[in-house]
Structure formats: structure tokens, C-alpha cells
LOLOVEX-205978 format. One line per field, with one value per atom (N, C-alpha, C, O): residue number from 1; residue in three letters; atom name; x, y, z. Coordinates in Angstrom, 3 decimals. Last residue first. Layout:
BEGIN
resi = (NUM	...)
resn = (ALA	...)
name = (CA	...)
c1 = (X	...)
c2 = (Y	...)
c3 = (Z	...)
//
This chain:
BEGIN
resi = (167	167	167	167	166	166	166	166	165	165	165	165	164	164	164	164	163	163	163	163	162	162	162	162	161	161	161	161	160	160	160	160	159	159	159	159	158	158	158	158	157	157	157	157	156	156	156	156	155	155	155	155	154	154	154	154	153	153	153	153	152	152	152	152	151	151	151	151	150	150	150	150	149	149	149	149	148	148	148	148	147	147	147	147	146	146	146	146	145	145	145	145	144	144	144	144	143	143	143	143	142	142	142	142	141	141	141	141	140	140	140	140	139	139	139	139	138	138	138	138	137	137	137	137	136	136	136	136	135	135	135	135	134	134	134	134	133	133	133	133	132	132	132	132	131	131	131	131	130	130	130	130	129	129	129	129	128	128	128	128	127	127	127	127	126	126	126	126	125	125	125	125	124	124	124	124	123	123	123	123	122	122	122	122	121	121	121	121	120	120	120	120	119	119	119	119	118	118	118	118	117	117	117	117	116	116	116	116	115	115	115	115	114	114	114	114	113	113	113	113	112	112	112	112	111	111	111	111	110	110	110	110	109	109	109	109	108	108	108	108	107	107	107	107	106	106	106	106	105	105	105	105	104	104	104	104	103	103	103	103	102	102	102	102	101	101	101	101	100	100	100	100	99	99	99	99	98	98	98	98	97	97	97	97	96	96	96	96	95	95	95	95	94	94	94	94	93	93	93	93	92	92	92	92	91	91	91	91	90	90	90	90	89	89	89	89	88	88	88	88	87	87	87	87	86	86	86	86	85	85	85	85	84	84	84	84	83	83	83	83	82	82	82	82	81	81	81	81	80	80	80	80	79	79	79	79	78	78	78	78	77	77	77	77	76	76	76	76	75	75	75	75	74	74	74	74	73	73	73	73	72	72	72	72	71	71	71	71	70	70	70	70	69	69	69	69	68	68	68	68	67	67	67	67	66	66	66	66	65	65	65	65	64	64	64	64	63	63	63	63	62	62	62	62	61	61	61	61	60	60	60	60	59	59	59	59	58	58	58	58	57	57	57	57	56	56	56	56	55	55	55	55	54	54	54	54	53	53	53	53	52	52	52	52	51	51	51	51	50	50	50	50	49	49	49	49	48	48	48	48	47	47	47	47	46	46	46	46	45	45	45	45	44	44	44	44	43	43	43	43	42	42	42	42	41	41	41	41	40	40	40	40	39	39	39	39	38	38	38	38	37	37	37	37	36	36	36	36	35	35	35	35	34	34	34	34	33	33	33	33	32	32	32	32	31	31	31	31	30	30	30	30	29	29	29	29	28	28	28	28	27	27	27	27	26	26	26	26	25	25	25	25	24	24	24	24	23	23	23	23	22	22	22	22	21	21	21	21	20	20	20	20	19	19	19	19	18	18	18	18	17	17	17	17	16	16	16	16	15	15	15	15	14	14	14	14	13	13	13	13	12	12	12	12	11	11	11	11	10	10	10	10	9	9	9	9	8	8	8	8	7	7	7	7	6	6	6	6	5	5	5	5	4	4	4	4	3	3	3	3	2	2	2	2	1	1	1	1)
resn = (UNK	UNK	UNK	UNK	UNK	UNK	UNK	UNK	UNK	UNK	UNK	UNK	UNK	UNK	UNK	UNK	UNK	UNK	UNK	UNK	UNK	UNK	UNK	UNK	UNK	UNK	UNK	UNK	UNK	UNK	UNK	UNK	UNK	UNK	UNK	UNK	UNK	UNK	UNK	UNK	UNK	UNK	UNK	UNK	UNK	UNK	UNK	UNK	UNK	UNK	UNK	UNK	UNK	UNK	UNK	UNK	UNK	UNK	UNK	UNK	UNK	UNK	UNK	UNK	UNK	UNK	UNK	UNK	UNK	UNK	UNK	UNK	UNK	UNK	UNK	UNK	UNK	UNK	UNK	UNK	UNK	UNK	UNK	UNK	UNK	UNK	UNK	UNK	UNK	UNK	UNK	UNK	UNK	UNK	UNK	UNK	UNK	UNK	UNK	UNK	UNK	UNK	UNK	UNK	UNK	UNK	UNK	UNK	UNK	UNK	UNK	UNK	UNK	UNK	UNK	UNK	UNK	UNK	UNK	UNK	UNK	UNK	UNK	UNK	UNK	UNK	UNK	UNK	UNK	UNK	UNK	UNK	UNK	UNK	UNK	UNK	UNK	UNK	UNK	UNK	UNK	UNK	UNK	UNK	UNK	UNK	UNK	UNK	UNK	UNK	UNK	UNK	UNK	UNK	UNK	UNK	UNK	UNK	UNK	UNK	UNK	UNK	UNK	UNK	UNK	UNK	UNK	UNK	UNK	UNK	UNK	UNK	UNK	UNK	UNK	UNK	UNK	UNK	UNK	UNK	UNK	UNK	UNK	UNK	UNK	UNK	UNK	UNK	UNK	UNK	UNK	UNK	UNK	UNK	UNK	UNK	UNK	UNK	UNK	UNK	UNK	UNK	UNK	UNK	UNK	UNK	UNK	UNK	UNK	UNK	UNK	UNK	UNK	UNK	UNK	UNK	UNK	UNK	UNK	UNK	UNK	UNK	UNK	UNK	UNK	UNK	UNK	UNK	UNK	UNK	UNK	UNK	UNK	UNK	UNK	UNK	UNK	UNK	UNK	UNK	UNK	UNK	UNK	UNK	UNK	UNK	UNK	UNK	UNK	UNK	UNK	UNK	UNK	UNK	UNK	UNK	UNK	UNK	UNK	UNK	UNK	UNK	UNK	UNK	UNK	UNK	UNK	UNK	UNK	UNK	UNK	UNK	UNK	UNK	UNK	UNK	UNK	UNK	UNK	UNK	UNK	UNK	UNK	UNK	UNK	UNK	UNK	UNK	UNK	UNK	UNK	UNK	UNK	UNK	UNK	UNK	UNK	UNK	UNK	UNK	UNK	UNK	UNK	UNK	UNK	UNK	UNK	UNK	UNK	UNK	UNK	UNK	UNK	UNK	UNK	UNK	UNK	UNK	UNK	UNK	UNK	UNK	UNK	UNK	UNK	UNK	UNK	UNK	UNK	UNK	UNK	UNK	UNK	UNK	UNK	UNK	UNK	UNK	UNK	UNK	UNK	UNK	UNK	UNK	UNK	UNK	UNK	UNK	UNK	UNK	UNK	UNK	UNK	UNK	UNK	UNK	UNK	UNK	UNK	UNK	UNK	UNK	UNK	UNK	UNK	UNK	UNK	UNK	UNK	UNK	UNK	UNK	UNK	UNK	UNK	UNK	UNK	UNK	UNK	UNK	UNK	UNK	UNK	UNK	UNK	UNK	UNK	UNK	UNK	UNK	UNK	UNK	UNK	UNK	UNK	UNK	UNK	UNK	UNK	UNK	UNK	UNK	UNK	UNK	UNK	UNK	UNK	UNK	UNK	UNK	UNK	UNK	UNK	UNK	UNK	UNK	UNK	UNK	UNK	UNK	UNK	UNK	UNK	UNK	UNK	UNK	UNK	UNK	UNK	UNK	UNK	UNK	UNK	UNK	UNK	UNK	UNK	UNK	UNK	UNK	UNK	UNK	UNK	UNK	UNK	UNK	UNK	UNK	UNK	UNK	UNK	UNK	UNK	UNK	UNK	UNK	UNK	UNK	UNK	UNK	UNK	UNK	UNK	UNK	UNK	UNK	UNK	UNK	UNK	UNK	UNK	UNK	UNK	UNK	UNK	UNK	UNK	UNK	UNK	UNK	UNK	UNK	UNK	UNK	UNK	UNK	UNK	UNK	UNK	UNK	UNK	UNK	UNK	UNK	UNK	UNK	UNK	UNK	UNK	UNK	UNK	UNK	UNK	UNK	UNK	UNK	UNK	UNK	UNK	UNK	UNK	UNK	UNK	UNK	UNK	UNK	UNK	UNK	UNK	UNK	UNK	UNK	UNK	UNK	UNK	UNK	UNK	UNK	UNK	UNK	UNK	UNK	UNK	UNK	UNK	UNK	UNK	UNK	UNK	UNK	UNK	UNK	UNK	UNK	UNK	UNK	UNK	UNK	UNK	UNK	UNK	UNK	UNK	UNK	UNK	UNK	UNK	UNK	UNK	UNK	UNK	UNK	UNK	UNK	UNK	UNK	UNK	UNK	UNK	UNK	UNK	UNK	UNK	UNK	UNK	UNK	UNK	UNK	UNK	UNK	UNK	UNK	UNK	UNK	UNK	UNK	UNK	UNK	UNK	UNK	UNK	UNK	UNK	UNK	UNK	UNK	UNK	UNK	UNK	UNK	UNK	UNK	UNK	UNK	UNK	UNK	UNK	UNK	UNK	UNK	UNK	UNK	UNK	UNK	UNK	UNK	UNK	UNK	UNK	UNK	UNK	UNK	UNK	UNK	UNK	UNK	UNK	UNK	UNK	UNK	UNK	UNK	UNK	UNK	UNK	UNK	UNK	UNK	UNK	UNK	UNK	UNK	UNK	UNK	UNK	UNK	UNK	UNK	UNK	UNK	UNK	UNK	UNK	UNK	UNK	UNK	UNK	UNK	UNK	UNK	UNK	UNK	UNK	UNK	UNK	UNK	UNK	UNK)
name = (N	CA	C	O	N	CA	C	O	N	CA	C	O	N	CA	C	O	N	CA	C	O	N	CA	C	O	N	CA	C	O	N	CA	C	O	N	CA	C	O	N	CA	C	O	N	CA	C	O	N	CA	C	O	N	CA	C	O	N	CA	C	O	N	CA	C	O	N	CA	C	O	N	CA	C	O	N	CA	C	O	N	CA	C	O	N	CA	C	O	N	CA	C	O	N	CA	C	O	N	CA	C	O	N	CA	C	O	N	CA	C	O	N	CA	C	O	N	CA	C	O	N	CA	C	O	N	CA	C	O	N	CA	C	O	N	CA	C	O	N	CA	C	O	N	CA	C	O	N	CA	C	O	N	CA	C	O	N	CA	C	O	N	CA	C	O	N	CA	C	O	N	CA	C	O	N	CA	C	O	N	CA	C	O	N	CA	C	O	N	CA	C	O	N	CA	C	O	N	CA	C	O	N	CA	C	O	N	CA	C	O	N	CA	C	O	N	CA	C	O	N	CA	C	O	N	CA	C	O	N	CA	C	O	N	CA	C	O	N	CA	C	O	N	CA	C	O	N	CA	C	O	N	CA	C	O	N	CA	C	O	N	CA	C	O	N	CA	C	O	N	CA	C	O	N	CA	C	O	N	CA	C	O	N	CA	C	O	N	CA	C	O	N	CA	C	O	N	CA	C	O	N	CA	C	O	N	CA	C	O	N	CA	C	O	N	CA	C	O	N	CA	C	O	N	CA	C	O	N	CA	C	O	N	CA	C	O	N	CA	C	O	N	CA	C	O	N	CA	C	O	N	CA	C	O	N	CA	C	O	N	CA	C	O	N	CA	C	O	N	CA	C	O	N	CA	C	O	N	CA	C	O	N	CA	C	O	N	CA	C	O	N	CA	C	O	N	CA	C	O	N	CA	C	O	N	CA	C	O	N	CA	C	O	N	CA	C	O	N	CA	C	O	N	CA	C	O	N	CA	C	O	N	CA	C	O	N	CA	C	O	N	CA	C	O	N	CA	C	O	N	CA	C	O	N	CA	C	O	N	CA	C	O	N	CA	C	O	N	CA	C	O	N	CA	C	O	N	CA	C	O	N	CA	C	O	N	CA	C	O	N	CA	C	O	N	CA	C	O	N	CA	C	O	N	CA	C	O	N	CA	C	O	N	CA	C	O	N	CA	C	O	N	CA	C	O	N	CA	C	O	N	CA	C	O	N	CA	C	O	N	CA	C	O	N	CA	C	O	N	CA	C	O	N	CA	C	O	N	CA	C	O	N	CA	C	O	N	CA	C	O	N	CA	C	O	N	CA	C	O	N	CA	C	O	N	CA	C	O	N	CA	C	O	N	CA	C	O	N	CA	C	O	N	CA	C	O	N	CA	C	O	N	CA	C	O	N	CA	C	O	N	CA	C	O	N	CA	C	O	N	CA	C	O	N	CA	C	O	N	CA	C	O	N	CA	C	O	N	CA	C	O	N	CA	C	O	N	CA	C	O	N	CA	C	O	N	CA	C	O	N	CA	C	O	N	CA	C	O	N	CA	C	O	N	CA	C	O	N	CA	C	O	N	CA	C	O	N	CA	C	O	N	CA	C	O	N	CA	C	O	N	CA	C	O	N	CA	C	O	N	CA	C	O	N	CA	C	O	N	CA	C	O	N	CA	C	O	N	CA	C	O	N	CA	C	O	N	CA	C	O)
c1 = (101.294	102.226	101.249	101.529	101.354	100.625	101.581	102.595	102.082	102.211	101.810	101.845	99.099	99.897	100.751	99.968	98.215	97.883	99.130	99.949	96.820	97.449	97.834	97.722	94.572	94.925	96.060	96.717	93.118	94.383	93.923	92.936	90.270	90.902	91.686	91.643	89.345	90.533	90.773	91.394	86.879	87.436	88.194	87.460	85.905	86.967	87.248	87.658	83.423	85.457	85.532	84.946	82.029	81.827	83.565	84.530	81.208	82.364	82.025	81.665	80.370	79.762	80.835	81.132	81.284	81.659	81.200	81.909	80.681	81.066	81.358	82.306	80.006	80.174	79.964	78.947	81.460	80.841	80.842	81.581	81.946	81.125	81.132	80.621	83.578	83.036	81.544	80.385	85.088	85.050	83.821	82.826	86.634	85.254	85.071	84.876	89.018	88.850	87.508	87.123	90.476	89.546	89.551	90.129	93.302	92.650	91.202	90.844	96.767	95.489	94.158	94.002	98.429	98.339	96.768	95.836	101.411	99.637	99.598	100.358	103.632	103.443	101.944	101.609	103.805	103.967	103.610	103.377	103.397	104.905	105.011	106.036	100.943	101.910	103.274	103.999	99.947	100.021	100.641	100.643	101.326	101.605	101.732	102.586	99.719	101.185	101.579	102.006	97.160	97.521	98.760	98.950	97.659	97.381	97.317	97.419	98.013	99.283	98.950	99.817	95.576	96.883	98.368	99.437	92.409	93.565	95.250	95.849	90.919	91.466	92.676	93.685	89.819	90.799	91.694	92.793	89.908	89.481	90.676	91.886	90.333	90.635	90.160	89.992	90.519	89.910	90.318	90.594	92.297	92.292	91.694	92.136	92.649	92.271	92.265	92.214	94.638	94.466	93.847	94.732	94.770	94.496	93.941	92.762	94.704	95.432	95.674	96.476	95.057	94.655	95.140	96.035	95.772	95.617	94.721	94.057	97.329	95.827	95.096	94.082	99.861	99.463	98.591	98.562	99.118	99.714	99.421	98.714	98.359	97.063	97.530	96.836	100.632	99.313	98.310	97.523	102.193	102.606	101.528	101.216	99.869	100.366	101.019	100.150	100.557	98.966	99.337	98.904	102.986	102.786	101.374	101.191	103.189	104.092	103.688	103.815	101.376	101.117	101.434	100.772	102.780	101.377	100.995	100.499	105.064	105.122	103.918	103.845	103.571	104.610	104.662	104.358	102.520	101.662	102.283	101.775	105.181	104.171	103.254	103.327	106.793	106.922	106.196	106.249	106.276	107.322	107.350	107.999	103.568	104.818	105.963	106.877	101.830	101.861	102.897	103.182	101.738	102.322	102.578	103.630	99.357	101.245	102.096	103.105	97.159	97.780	99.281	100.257	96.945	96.748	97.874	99.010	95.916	97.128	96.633	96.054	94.805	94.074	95.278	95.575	94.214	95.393	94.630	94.132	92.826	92.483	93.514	93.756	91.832	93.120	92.525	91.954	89.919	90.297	90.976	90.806	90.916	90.671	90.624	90.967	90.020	90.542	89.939	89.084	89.385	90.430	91.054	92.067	86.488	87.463	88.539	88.956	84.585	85.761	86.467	86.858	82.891	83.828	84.955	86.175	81.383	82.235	83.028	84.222	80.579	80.581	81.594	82.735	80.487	79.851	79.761	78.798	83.744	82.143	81.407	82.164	85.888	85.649	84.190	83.446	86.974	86.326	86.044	85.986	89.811	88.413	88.062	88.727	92.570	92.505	90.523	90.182	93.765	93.346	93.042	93.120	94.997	95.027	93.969	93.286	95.424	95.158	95.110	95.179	97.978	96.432	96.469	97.102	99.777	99.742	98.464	97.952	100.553	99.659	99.349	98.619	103.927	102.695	101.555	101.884	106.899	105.527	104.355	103.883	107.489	108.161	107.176	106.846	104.439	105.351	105.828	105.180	101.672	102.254	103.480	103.542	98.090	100.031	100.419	99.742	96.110	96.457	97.759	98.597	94.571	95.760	96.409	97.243	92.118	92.578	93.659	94.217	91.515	91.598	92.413	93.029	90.832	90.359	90.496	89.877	90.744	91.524	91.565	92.714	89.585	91.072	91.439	92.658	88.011	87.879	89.656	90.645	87.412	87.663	87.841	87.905	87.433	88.331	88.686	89.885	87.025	86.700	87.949	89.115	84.838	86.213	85.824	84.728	82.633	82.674	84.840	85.729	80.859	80.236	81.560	81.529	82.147	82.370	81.783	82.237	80.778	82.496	82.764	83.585	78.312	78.662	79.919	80.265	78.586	78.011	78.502	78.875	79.406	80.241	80.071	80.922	78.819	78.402	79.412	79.959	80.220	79.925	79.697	80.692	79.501	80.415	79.853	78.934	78.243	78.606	79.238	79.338	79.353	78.846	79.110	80.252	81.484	80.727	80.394	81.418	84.007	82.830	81.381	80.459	87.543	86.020	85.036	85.154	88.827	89.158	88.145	87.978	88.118	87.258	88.084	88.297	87.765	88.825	87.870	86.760	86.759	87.586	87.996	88.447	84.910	84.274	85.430	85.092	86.603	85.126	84.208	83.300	88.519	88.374	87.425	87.320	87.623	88.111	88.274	88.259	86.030	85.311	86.418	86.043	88.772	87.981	86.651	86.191	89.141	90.200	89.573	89.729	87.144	87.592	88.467	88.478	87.290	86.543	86.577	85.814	89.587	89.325	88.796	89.241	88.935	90.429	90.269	90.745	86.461	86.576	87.465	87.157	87.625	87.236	87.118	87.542	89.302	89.907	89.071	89.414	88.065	87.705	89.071	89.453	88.338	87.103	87.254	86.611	91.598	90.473	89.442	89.704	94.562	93.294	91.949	91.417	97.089	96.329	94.705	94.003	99.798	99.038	97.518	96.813	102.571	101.579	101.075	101.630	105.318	104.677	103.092	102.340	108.075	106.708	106.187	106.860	110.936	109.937	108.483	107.683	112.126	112.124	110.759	110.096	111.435	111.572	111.279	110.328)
c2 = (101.485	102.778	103.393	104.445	97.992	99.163	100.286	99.932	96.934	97.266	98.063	99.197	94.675	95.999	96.543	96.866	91.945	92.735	93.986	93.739	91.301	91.658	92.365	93.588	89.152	90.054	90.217	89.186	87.713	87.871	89.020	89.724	85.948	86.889	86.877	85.771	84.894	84.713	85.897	86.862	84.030	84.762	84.636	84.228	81.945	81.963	83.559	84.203	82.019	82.421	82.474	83.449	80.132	80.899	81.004	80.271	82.497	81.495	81.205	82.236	83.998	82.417	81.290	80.099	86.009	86.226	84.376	83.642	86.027	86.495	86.134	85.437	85.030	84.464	85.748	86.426	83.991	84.917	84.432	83.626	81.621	82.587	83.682	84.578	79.105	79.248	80.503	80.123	79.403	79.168	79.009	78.782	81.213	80.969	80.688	81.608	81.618	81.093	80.472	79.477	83.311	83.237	82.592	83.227	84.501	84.324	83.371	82.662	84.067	83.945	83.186	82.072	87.332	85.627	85.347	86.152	89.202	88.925	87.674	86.832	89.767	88.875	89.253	89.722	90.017	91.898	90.948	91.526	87.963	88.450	89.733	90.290	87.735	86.583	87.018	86.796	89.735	90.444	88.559	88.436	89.151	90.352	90.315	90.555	86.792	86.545	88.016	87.968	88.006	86.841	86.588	86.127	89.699	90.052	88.887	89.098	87.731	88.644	89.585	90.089	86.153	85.376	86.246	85.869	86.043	87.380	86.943	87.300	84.290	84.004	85.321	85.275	84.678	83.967	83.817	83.332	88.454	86.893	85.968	86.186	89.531	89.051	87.927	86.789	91.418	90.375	90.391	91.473	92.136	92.450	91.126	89.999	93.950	93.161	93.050	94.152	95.761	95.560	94.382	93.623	96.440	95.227	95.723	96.065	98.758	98.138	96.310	95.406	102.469	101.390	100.007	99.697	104.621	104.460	102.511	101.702	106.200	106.568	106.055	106.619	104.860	106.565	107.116	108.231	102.390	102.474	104.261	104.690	103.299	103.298	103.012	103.164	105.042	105.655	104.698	105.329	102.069	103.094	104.034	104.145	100.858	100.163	101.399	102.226	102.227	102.166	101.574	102.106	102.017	103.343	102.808	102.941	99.009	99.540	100.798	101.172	99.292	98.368	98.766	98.986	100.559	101.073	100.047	100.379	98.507	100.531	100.461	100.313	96.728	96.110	98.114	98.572	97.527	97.233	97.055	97.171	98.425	99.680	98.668	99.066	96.848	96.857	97.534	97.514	95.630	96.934	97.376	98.218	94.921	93.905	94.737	94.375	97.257	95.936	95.450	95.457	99.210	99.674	98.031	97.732	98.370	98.439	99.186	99.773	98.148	97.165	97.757	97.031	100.763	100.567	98.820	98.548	98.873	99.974	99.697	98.659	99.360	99.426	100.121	101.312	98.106	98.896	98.185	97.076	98.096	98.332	99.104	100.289	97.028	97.861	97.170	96.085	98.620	97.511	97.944	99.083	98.096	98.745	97.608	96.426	98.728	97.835	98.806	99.684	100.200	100.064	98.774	98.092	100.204	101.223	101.580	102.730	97.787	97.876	99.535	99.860	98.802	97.955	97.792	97.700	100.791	101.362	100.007	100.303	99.690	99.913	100.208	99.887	99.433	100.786	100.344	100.732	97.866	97.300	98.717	99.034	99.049	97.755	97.453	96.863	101.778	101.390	99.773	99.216	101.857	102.326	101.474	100.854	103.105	102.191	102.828	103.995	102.557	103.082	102.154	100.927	103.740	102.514	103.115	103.972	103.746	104.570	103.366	102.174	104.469	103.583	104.616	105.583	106.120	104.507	104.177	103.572	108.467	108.131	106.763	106.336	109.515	109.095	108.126	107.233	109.522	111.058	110.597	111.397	107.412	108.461	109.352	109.743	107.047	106.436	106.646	106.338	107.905	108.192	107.114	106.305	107.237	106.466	107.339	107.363	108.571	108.544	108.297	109.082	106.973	108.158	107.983	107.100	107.981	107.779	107.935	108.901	106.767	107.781	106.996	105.936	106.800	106.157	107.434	108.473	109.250	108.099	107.463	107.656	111.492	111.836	110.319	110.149	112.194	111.232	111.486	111.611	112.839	113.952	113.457	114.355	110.606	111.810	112.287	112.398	106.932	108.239	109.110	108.721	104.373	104.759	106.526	107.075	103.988	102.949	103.740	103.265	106.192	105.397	104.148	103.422	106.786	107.622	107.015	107.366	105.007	104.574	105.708	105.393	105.861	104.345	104.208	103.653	107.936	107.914	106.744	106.744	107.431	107.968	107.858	107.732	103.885	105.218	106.372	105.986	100.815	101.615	103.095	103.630	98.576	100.001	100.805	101.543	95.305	96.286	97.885	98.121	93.158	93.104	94.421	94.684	93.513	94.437	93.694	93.648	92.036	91.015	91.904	91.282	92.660	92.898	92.182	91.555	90.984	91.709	92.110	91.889	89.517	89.225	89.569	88.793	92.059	91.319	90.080	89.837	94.151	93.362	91.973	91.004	95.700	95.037	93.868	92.808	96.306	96.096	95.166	94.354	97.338	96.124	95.629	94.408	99.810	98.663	97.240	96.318	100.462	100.270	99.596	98.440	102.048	101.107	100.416	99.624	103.872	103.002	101.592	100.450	105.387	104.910	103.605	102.647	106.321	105.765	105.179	104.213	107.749	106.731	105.778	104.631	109.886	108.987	107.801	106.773	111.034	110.597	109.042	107.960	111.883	111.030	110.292	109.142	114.423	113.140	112.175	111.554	116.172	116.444	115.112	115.077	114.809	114.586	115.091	114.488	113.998	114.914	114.415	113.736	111.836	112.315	112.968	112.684	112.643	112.289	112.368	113.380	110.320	111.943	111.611	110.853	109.428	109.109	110.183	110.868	107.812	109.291	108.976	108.346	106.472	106.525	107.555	107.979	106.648	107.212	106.681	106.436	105.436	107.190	107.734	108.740	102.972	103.444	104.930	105.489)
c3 = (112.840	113.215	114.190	114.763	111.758	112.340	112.967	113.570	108.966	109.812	110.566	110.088	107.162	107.614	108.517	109.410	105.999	107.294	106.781	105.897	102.920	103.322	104.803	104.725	101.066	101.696	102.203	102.061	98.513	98.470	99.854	99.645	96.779	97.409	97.956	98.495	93.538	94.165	95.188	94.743	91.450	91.727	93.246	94.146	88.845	90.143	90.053	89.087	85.939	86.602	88.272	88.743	83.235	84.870	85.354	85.140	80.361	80.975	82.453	83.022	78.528	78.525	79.426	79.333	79.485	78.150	78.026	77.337	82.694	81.576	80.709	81.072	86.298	84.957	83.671	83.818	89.178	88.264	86.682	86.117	90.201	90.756	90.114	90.786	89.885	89.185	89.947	90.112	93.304	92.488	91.728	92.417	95.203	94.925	93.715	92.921	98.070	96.638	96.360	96.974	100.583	100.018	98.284	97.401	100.717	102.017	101.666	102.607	99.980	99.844	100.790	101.290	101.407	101.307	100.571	100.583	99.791	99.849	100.225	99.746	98.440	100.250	100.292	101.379	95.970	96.976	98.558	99.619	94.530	94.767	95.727	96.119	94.870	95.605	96.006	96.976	92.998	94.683	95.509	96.734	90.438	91.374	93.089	93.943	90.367	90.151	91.161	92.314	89.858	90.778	91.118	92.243	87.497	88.889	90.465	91.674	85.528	85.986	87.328	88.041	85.593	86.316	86.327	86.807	85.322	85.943	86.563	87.577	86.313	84.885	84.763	84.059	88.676	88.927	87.014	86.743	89.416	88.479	88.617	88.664	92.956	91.610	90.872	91.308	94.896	95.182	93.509	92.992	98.174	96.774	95.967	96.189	101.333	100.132	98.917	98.372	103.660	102.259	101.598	101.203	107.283	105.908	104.555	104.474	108.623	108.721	108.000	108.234	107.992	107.227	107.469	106.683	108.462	109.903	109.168	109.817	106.498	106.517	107.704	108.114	106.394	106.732	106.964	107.484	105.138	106.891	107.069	107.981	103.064	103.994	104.968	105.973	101.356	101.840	102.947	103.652	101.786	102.325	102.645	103.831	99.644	101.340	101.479	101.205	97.230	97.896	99.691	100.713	96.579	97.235	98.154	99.364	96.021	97.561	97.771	98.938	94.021	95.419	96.361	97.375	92.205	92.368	94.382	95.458	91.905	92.423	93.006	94.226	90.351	91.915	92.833	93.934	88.230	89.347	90.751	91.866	86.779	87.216	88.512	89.674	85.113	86.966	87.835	89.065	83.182	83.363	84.914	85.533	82.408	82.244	82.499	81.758	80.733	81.895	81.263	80.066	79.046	80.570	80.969	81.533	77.169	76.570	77.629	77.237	78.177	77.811	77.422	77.613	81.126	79.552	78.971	79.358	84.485	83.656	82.052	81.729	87.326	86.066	85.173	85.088	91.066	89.694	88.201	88.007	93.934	92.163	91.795	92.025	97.201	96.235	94.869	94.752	99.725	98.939	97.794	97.357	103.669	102.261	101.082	101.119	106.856	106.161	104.686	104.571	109.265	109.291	108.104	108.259	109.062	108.805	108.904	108.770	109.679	108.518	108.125	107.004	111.577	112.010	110.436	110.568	109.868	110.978	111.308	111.275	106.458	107.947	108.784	108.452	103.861	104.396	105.983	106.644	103.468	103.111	103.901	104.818	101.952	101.751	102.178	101.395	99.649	100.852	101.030	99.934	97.626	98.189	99.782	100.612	96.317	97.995	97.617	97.424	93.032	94.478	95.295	95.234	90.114	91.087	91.626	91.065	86.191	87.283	88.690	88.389	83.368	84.179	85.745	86.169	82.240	82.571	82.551	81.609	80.503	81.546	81.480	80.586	80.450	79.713	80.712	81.492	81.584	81.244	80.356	79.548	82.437	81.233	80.832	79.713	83.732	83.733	82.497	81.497	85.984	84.823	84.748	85.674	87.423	87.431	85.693	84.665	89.075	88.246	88.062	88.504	91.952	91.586	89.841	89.641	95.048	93.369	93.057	93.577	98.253	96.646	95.646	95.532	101.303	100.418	98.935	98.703	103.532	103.788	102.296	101.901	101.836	103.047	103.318	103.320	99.193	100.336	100.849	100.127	96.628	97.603	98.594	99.433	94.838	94.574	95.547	95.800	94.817	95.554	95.253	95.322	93.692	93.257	94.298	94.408	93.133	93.800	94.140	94.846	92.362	93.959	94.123	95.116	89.964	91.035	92.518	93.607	88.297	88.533	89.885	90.746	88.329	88.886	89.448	90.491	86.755	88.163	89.259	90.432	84.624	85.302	86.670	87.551	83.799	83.816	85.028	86.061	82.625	83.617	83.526	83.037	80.122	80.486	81.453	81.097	80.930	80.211	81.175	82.379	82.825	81.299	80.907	80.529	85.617	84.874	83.418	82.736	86.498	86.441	85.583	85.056	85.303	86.161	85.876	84.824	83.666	85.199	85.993	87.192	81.778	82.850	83.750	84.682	78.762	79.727	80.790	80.317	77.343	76.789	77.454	76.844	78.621	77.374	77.020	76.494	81.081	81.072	79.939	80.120	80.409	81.060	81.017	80.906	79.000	78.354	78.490	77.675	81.447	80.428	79.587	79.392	82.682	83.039	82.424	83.247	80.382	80.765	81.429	80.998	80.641	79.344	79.341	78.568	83.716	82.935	81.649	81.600	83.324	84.430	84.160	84.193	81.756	81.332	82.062	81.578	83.098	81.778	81.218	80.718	85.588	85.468	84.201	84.090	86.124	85.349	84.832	83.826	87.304	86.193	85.111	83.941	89.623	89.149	87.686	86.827	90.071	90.293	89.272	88.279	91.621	90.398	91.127	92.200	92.668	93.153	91.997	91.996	90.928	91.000	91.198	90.532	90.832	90.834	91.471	92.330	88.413	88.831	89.438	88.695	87.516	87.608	88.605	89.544	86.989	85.582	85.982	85.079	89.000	89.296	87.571	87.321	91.099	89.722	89.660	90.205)
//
């Protein structure tokens, strides 16, 4: 799709990042967060200046979608060849094909990054992100059921990976 745009985001984005991710936050059980994450917080887990692992702000017809990325998967040297993927689009972007883009660039950047498995771990009540990464050939690797709990609910969360081609 030529009307999506993805731009590497800078710190002085964070704000938009943040606002965005805090909606999920209060509104949704995409994330497992009770309450609104601090800038600080959203910056340990999400990375600007990082060469393998980043951010990218998604436009689409010149209006700012949501944002994705590849972070880190666990602080050790034997997982540095694996990542974990987050797309976060504004409610009136979803359903337009932006997460299927956001997927195929994030895999293209981490075969480039020397990245050779993608995870992606999801509420299981998250059934347009479940639907997504079945359709991008994710298999499902992992299912935990009633393990987090929000809004008086306990939710399944569902992990999905992906091997990579290696280059």
C-alpha cells in the first residue's frame, strides 16, 4: 500500500506514543497495564536510539495511524537473535490493512537486523490481532489461559511466533 508511511520515531515523539498507548491501556485488554504508563516506563520497554530494536511511527494518507516495533525479548545474550513485535493503531485506522504492512516491514527490518524469530504475545480477548498474525503465518506457540486479569475479567493470553529467513 503506497498511503502508508513508516517513520523511524524520536524521543521527542514520545508523548503521541504514549497517549496512544494509555488508550489501550484504560480502554481495552490489549495490554495487561491497570493504569497509564509513565513516560519513563513506556521508554524501558519500547526503544528510540537502539540499531537492532525501534520504533516507528505508521502514517497512512498523511495522518498518523499508531505506532509498531521490534523490542527486545528477554535481557539476555542467548535471545539476541529473537524479538518482540507491538502494533498500536488509533481505533478509526484498524480494519484497512495497516497491521498486515506494519508486520511485513517489522520482519523485513529484523531479517536486516540479523533477527531470527519474532514473537508476539496477545490477549486472548484481542481477536483482530489473533486473526492478523494467523494470517501473516505466525504459528501458535504458547496458550495461558485465564492469566491475567483486568477490568474483573481473567484473559488468555496467546503466543504466536514466527522463524525468519535467515540471510
Amino acid at each position: 500500500m503506497e498511503n502508508i508511511i513508516f517513520k523511524k520515531a524520536l524521543e521527542l515523539n514520545i508523548e503521541i506514543i504514549l497517549n496512544l498507548y494509555n488508550f489501550y491501556v484504560t480502554s481495552t485488554t490489549a495490554t495487561f497495564d491497570h493504569n497509564p504508563v509513565s513516560r519513563e516506563e513506556l521508554l524501558q520497554r519500547i526503544f528510540l536510539a537502539h540499531d537492532k530494536y525501534q520504533t516507528f511511527l505508521i502514517f497512512y494518507q498523511g495522518k498518523m495511524a499508531g505506532f509498531c516495533f521490534l523490542t527486545q525479548y528477554r535481557k539476555k545474550e542467548a535471545y539476541n537473535h529473537t524479538a518482540e513485535i507491538g502494533i498500536y493503531l488509533k481505533p478509526e485506522f484498524t480494519g484497512k490493512g495497516i497491521g498486515r504492512q506494519a508486520v511485513t516491514f517489522l520482519e523485513q527490518m529484523a531479517i536486516n537486523k540479523g533477527i531470527r524469530v519474532i514473537l508476539a504475545s496477545i490477549s486472548g480477548e484481542n481477536t483482530a490481532s489473533l486473526k492478523l498474525f494467523q494470517k501473516m503465518d505466525y504459528a501458535q506457540c504458547a496458550h495461558y489461559r485465564q492469566i491475567g486479569e483486568k477490568f474483573g475479567r481473567f484473559i488468555d493470553i496467546i503466543d504466536y511466533e514466527k522463524i525468519l529467513p535467515f540471510e
